[in-house]
C-alpha positions in Angstrom: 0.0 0.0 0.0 1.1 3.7 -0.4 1.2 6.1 1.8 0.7 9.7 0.5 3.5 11.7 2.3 3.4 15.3 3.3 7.0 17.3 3.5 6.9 17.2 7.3 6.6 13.1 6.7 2.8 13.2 7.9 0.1 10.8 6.0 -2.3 12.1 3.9 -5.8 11.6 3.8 -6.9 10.6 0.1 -9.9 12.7 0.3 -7.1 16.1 -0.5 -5.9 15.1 -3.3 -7.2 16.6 -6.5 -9.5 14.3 -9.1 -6.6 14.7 -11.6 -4.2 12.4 -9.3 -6.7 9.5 -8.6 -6.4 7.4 -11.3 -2.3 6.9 -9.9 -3.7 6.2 -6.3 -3.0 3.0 -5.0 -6.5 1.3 -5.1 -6.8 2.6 -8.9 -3.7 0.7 -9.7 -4.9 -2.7 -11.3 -1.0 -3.8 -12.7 0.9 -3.4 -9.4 5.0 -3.8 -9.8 5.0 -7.2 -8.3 2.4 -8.3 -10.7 3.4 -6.9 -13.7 7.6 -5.8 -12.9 8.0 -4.3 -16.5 4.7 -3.0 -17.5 2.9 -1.6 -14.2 0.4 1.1 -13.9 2.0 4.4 -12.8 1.2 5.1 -8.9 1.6 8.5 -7.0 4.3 8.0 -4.3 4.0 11.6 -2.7 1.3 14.3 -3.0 2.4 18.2 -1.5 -0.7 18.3 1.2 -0.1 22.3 1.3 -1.9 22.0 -2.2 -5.6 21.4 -2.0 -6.7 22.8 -5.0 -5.2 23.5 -8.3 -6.5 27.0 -8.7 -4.7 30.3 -7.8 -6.0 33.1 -5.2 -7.9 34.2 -8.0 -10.2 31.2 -8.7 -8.2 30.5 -11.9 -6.7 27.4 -12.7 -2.5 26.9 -12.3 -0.5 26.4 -14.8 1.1 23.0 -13.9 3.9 21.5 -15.5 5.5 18.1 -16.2 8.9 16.7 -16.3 9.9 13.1 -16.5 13.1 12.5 -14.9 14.5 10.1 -18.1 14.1 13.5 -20.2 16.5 15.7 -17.5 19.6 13.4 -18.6 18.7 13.9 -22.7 18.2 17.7 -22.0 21.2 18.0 -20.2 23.5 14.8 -18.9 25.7 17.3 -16.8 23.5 20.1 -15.5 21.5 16.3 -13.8 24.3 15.2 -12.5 25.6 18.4 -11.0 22.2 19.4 -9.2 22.0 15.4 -8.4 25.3 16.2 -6.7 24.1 19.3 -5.0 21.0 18.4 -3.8 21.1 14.5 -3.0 24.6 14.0 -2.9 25.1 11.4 -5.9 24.1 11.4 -9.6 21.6 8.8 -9.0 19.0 8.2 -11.5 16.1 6.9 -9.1 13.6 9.2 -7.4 11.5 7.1 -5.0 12.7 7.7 -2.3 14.3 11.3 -2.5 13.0 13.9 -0.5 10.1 16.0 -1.6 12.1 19.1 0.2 15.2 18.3 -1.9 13.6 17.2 -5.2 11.7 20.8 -5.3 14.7 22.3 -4.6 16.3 20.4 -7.6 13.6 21.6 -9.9 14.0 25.3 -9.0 17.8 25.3 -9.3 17.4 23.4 -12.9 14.5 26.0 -13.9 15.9 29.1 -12.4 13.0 30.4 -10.6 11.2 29.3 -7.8 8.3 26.4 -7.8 6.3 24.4 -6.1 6.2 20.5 -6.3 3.2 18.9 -6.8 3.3 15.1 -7.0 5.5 12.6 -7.6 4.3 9.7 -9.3 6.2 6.6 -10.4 6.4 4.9 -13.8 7.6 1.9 -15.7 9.7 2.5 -19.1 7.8 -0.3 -20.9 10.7 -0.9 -23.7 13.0 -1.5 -21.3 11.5 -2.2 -17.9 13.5 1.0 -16.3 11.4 3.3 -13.7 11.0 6.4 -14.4 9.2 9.4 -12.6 7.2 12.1 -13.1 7.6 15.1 -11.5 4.3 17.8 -11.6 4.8 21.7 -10.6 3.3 25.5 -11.0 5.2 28.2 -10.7 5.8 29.8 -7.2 3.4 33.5 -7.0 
């Protein structure tokens, strides 16, 4: 089972987490890694609690953006690994169990302006079997 994490490390009730994540929470999920290792249904591993709705002050919607980790080595192998370096101390290329804290921190430094992290969610490269995760964000106000 997962267990939707807040920065401080504090569960997460289900019932705060917008529509647009649900189909990635765990009881959505009907091919689970230990059922189907290479070709599983991507699952949210963390969800920022401090975001209970998508929308800005203003009633209007966020403009939230994606990035899948694989893609940050293609755009730039050594910009990763330096801000790997920085912020988790290795060049690692798995994100499961970084910390939300650091990984945010990550994406500012390798966007150059400030944002907040969204959700993490975990998912399986199916032509070769490699995780991968996606990384959702807005723009800091």
């Amino acid at each position: 089972m997962n267990i939707y994490n807040s920065f401080e490390g504090e569960n997460i009730d289900t019932k705060h987490i917008p529509a647009m994540y649900h189909e990635f929470l765990f009881f959505n999920v009907k091919k689970t890694k230990h059922s189907h290792p290479y070709s599983y249904d991507p699952f949210l591993l963390w969800y920022n609690e401090e975001v209970r709705t998508l929308q800005d002050d203003n009633g209007q919607m966020r403009n939230v953006s994606t990035v899948y980790t694989d893609r940050l080595l293609q755009w730039d192998w050594d910009k990763h690994n330096r801000l790997c370096r920085k912020h988790f101390g290795d060049e690692g290329q798995l994100w499961h169990q970084r910390d939300p804290k650091k990984i945010e921190e990550f994406l500012c430094d390798w966007h150059d302006k400030k944002i907040v992290l969204i959700a993490n969610i975990q998912y399986v490269n199916i032509s070769n079997g490699y995780p991968l995760w996606r990384l959702d964000f807005y723009e800091a106000e």
